[in-house]
C-alpha distance (Angstrom), angle and dihedral (degrees) to the residues before:
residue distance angle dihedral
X1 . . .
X2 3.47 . .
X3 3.94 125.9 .
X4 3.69 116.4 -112.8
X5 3.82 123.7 -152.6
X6 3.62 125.2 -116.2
X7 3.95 112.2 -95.6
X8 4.21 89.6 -133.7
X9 3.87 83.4 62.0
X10 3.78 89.2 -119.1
X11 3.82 109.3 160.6
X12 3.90 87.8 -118.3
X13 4.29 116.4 103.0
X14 3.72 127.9 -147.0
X15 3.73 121.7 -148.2
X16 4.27 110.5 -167.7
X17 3.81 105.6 -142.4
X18 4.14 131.3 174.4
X19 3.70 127.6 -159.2
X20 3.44 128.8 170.1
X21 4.07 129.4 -111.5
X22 3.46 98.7 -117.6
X23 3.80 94.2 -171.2
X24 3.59 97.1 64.7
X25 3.83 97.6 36.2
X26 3.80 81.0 61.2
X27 3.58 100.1 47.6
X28 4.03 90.0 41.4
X29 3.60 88.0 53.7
X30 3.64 96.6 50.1
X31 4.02 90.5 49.5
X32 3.89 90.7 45.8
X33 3.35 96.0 44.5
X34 4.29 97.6 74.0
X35 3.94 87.1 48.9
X36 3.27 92.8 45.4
X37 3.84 97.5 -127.6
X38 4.47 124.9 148.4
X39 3.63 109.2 -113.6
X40 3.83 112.1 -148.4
X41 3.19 120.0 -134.8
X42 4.44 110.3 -126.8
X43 3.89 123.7 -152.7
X44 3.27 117.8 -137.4
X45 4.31 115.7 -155.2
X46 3.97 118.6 -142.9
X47 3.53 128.4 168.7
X48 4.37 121.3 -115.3
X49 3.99 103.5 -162.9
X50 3.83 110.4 -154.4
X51 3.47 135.4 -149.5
X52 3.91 110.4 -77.6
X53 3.84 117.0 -103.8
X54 3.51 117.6 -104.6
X55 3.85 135.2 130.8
X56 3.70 117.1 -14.8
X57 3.21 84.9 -4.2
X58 4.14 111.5 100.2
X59 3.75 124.6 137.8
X60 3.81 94.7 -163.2
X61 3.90 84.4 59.8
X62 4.31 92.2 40.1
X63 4.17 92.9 52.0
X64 4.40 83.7 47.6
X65 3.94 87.8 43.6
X66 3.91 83.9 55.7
X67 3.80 96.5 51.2
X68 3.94 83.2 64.0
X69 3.70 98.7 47.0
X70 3.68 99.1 -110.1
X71 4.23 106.3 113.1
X72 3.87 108.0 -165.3
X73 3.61 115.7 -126.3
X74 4.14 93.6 172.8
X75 3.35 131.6 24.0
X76 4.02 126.2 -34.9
X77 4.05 129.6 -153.9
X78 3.88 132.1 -176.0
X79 3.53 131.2 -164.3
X80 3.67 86.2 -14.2
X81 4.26 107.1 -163.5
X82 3.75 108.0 -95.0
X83 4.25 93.6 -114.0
X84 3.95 85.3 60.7
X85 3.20 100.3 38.6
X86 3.34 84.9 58.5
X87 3.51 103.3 51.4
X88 4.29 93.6 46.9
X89 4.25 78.9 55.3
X90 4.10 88.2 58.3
X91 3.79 93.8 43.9
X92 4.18 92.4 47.4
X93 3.44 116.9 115.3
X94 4.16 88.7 -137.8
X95 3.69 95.7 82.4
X96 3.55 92.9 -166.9
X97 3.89 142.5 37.7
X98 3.97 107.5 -153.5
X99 2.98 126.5 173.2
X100 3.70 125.1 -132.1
X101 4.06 131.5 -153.4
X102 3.43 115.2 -92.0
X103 4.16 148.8 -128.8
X104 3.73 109.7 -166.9
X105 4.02 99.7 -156.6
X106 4.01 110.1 -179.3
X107 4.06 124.6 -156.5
X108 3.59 125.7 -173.7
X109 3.83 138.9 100.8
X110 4.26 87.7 -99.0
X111 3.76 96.9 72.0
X112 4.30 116.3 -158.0
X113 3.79 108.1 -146.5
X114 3.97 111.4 -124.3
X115 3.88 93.5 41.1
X116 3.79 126.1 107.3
X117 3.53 102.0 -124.6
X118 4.01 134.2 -139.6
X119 3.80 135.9 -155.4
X120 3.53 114.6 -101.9
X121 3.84 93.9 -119.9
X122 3.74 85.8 58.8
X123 3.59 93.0 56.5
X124 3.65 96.8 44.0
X125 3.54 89.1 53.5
X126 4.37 95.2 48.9
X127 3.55 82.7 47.3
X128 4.05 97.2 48.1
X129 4.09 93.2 54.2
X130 3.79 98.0 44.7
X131 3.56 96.0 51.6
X132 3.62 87.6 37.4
X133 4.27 79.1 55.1
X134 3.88 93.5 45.1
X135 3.88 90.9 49.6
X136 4.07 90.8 59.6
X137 3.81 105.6 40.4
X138 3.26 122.2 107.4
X139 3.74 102.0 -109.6
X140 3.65 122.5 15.1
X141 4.15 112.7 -151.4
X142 3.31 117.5 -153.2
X143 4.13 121.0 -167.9
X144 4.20 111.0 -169.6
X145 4.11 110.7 -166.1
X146 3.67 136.6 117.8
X147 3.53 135.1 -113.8
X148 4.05 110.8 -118.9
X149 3.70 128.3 50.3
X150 3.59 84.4 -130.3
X151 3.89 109.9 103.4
X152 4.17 84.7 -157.1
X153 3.61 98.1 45.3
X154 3.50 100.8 33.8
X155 3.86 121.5 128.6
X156 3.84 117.6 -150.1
X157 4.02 116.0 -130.5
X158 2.98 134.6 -177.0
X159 3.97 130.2 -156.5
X160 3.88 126.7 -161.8
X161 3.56 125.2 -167.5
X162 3.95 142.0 165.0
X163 4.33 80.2 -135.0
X164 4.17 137.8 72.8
X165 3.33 81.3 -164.8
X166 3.84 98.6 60.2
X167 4.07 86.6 37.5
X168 3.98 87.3 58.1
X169 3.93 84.6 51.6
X170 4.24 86.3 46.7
X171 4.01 85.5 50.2
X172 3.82 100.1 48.9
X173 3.80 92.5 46.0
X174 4.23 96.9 42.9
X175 3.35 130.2 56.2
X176 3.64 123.1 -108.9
X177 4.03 113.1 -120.7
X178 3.89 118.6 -163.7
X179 3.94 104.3 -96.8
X180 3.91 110.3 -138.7
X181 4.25 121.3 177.5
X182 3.62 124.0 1.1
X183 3.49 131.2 -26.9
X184 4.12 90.8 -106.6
X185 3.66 84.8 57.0
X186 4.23 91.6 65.4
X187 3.47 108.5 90.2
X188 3.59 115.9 -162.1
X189 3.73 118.2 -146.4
X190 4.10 87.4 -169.9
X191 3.63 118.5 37.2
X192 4.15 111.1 -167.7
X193 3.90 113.3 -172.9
X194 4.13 100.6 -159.4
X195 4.15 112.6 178.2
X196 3.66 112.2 175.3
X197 3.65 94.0 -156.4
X198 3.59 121.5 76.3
X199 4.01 118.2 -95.5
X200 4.03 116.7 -154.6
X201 3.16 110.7 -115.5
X202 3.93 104.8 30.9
X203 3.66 108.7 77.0
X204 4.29 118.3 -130.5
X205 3.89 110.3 -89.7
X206 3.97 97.4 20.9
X207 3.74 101.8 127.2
X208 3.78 115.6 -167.9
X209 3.80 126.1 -150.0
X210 3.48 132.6 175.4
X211 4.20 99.7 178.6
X212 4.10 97.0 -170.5
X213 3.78 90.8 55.8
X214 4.20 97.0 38.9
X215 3.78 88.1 -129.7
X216 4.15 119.1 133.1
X217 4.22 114.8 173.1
X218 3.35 113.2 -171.8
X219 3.83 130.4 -158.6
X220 3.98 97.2 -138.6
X221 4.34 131.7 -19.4
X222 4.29 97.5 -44.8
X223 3.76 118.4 -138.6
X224 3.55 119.9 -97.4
X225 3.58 99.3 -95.9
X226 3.78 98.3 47.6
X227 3.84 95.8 44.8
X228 4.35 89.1 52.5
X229 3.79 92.0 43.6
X230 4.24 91.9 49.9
X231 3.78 86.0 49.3
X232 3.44 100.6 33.0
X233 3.82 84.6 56.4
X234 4.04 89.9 47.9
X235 3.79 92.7 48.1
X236 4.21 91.0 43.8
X237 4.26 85.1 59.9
X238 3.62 91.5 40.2
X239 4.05 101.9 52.0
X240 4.19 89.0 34.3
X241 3.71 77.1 76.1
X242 3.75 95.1 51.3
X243 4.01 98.4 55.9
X244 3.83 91.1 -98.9
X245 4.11 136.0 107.4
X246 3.53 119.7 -132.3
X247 3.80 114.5 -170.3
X248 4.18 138.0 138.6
X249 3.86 116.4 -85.5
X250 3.83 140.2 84.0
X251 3.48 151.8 -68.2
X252 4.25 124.6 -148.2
X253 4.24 99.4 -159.3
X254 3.84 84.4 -162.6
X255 3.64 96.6 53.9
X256 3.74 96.6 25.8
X257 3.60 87.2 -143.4
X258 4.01 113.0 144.8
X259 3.89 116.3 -147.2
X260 3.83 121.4 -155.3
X261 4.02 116.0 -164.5
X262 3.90 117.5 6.3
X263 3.52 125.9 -131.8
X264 3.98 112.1 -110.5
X265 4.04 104.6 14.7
X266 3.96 133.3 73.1
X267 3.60 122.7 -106.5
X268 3.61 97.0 -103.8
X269 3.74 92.6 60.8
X270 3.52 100.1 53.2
X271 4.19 121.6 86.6
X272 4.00 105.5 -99.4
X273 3.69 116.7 -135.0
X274 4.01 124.2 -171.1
X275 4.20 111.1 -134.2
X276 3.90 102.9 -154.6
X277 3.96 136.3 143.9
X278 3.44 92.6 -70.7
X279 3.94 101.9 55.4
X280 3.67 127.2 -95.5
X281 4.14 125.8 -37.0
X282 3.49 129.8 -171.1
X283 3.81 117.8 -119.4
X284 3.71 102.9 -147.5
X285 3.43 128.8 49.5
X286 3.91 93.1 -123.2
X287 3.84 136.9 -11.2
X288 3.80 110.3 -116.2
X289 3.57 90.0 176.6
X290 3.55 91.1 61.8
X291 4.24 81.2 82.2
X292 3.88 84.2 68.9
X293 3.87 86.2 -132.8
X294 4.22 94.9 102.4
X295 3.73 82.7 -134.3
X296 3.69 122.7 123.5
X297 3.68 88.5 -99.0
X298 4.01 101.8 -171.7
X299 3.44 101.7 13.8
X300 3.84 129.5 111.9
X301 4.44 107.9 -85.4
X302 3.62 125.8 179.6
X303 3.98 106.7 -151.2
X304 3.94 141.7 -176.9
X305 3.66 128.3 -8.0
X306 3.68 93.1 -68.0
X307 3.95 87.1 76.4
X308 3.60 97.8 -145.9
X309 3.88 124.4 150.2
X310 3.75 128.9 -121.3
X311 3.52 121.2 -156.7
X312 3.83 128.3 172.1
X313 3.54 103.9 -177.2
X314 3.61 120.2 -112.3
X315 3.82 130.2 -114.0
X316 3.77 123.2 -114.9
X317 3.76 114.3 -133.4
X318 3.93 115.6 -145.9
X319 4.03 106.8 -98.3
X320 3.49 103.9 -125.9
X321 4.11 128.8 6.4
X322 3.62 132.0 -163.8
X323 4.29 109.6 -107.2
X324 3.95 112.6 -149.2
X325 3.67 93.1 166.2
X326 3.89 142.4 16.5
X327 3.93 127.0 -162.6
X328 3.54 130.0 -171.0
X329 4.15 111.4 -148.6
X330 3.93 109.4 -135.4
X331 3.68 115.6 -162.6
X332 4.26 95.0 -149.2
X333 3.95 103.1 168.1
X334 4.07 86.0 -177.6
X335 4.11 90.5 56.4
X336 3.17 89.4 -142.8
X337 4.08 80.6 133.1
X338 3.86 109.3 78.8
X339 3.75 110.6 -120.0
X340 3.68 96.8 -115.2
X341 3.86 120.0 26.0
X342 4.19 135.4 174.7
X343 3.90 103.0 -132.9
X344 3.57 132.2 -163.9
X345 3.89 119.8 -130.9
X346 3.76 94.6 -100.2
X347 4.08 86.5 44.9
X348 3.89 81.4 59.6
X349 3.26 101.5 53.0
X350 3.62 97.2 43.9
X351 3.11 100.1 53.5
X352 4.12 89.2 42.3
X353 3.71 82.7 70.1
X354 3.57 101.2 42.8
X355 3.84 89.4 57.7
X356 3.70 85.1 50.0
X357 3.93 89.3 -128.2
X358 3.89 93.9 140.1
X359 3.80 97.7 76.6
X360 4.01 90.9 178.2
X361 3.97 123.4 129.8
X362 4.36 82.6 -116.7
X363 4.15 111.2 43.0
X364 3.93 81.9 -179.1
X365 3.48 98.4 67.1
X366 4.39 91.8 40.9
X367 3.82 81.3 50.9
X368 3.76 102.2 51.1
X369 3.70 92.2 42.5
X370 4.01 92.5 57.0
X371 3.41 80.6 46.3
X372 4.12 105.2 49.3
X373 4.37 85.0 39.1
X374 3.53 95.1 54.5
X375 3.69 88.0 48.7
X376 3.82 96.4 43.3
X377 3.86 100.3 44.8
X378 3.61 113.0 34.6
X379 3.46 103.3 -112.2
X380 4.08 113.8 145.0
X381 3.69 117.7 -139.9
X382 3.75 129.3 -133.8
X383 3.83 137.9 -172.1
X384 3.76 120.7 -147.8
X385 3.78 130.7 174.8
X386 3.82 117.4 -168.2
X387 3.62 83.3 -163.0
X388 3.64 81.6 95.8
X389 3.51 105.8 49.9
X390 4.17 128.0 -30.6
X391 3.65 126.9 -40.5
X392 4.15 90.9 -107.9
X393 3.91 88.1 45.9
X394 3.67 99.1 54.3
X395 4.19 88.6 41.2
X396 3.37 88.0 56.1
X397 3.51 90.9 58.9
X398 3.40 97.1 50.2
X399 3.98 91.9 93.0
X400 3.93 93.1 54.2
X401 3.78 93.2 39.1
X402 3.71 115.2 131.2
X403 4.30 121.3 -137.0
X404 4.50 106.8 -69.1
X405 3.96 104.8 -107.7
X406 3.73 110.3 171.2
X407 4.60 127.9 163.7
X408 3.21 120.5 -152.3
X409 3.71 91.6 -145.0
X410 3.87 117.5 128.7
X411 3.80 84.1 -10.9
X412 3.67 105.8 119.3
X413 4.26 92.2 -177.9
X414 3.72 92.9 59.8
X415 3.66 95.4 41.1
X416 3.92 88.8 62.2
X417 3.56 96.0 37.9
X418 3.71 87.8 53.5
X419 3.82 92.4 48.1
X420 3.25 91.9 43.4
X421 3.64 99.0 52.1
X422 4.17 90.2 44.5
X423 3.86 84.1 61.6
X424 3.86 95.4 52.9
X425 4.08 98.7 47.8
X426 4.05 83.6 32.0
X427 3.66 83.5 -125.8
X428 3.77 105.0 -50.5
X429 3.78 108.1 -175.6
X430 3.88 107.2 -129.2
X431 3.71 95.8 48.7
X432 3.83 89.9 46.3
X433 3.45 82.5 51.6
X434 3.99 93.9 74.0
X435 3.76 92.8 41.3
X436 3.39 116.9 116.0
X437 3.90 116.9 -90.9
């Protein structure tokens, strides 16, 4: 039951409770119990004042906490103003927010190929002692925002942490989304539970995703790369949903030319961008590891002994920007694979699962939505593969590039890629439709 304010407007809350007297329901019962007669049971109301609200103290925000497993024992903050945020980081007795190389480990019935997976027991359990953790530290910090700069295809998150520090970091990596109503009323589609002190029981580094549910636990502050990937994977699932493709690549504003995949680095190091109805949207606030360092790069660090707080600032990217083109990167080692290639939409897509660049629980659904936006806005499709030559070499071919035709006859790559990608859509017409024949 939910506490209700005084009507004076007195910082004081009344919660309107009924319990039973158990004396006299026994001694009722006895007596009724010879005649044979129903005793009912009476409520009796009584008042329970609770503590006033004040700062870090806000029931609105403790019944929301709740919904996420994490029950406040201390103080709780959200979206705390960047100045005081700042100064609760100084005054925290964890001098220092490093982060640690990471595992991403994924449970779940809806599997993502390319991640080590874990039982769901095991996840449970990781997930049981860091809440557990969160619930008892002094000051839980709570960051509300939304991946995507996309207000249609964004995906609300949610990060919790026993650190203003580590909420900073949250804050310079996700968007911010414009917070209407009561804290209950945000509904997270991705949950991330981020201590920065060690919990027994989940070893440092072990970063715990479970994609279909939008919940990642991990056991310490992740690096860079495995924190994007777990929510990059989360966000993928959640805007499949919408109509739109979320995957790793880039985006040239003066070409308006959209680039899934990249040519020497993993997914998870590459800046994800969201392809919806609108255009194309960034997914991150920044890239820190555009700085090549895998540090944090512009986000919000508390170093050294001295416990004073660096912050560069982050960058804004545009909301929304117009797509006239999208490519999909293959990485074909036998070049059989022109450098340079015009694509249809179902060429796209199949070849957007074949590079495995639609981490999402459903490739089907990533692969007909490349296929229906293509279709819908205009936007021609390319292939390139840099196997052939460099990246800037085979996108400069892109405007001379003649139409994809590939045979998978005596070509034992593209018979496996074809098989492979046949398994992931289970065989789904229009994307088998740009498969070669």
């Amino acid at each position: 039951m939910q506490p209700r304010r005084a009507v004076n407007g007195a910082s004081r809350a009344v919660l309107r409770a009924a319990t039973y007297d158990a004396a006299a329901i026994a001694q009722n019962n006895a007596a009724a119990s010879a005649s044979g007669a129903v005793y009912r049971k009476k409520s009796v109301a009584f008042d329970v004042q609770l503590a006033p609200e004040g700062p870090g103290r806000n029931y609105d925000l403790n019944w929301s906490l709740c919904a996420s497993s994490v029950f406040p024992q201390n103080s709780a903050w959200r979206n705390v103003r960047t100045a005081d945020a700042v100064r609760m980081a100084k005054a925290e007795t964890s001098v220092e927010v490093k982060a640690s190389k990471s595992k991403l480990l994924q449970a779940g019935k809806q599997a993502v190929n390319g991640v080590a997976s874990v039982s769901q027991s095991e996840f449970d359990n990781a997930k049981g002692k860091v809440t557990n953790a969160l619930s008892n530290t002094s000051n839980v910090v709570v960051f509300d925002g939304a991946l995507g700069t996309d207000r249609n295809a964004e995906v609300r998150t949610r990060v919790i942490s026993d650190s203003s520090s580590a909420a900073l970091l949250a804050q310079n990596l996700i968007p911010r989304t414009r917070l209407t109503g009561s804290a209950v009323s945000f509904k997270p589609s991705v949950t991330v539970y981020m201590p920065t002190q060690q919990v027994a029981g989940v070893p440092a580094g072990q970063v715990f995703v479970d994609v279909s549910a939008g919940v990642i636990v991990s056991g310490g502050v992740p690096d860079l790369n495995t924190l994007q990937a777990a929510l990059s994977l989360c966000a993928a699932n959640s805007t499949a949903a919408m109509g739109a493709v979320t995957c790793a690549g880039s985006y040239n504003p003066s070409t308006q030319q959209l680039l899934f995949g990249q040519a020497d680095s993993s997914a998870a190091s590459q800046g994800a961008h969201t392809f919806s109805f609108d255009g194309v949207s960034r997914l991150f606030v920044n890239d820190p590891s555009a700085n090549g360092t895998g540090e944090y790069g512009d986000v919000v660090m508390v170093s050294g002994s001295s416990k004073t707080v660096v912050r560069n600032g982050s960058r804004l990217f545009a909301n929304v920007l117009p797509v006239k083109s999208v490519g999909i990167v293959v990485n074909d080692k036998s070049k059989t694979i022109p450098a340079a290639s015009v694509a249809t939409p179902e060429q796209a897509a199949f070849f957007l699962l074949a590079q495995q660049l639609a981490h999402v629980p459903s490739p089907t659904d990533a692969g007909m939505n490349l296929i229906s936006l293509l279709s819908s806005t205009g936007a021609s499709s390319f292939i390139v593969n840099p196997a052939q030559s460099s990246m800037a070499e085979s996108l400069k071919g892109v405007s001379k590039a003649k139409a994809l035709s590939l045979s998978t006859k005596d070509n034992k790559d593209l018979m496996s890629a074809r098989a492979s990608v046949e398994k992931l859509c289970n065989g789904n017409e229009d994307i088998m439709k740009g498969a070669p024949q």
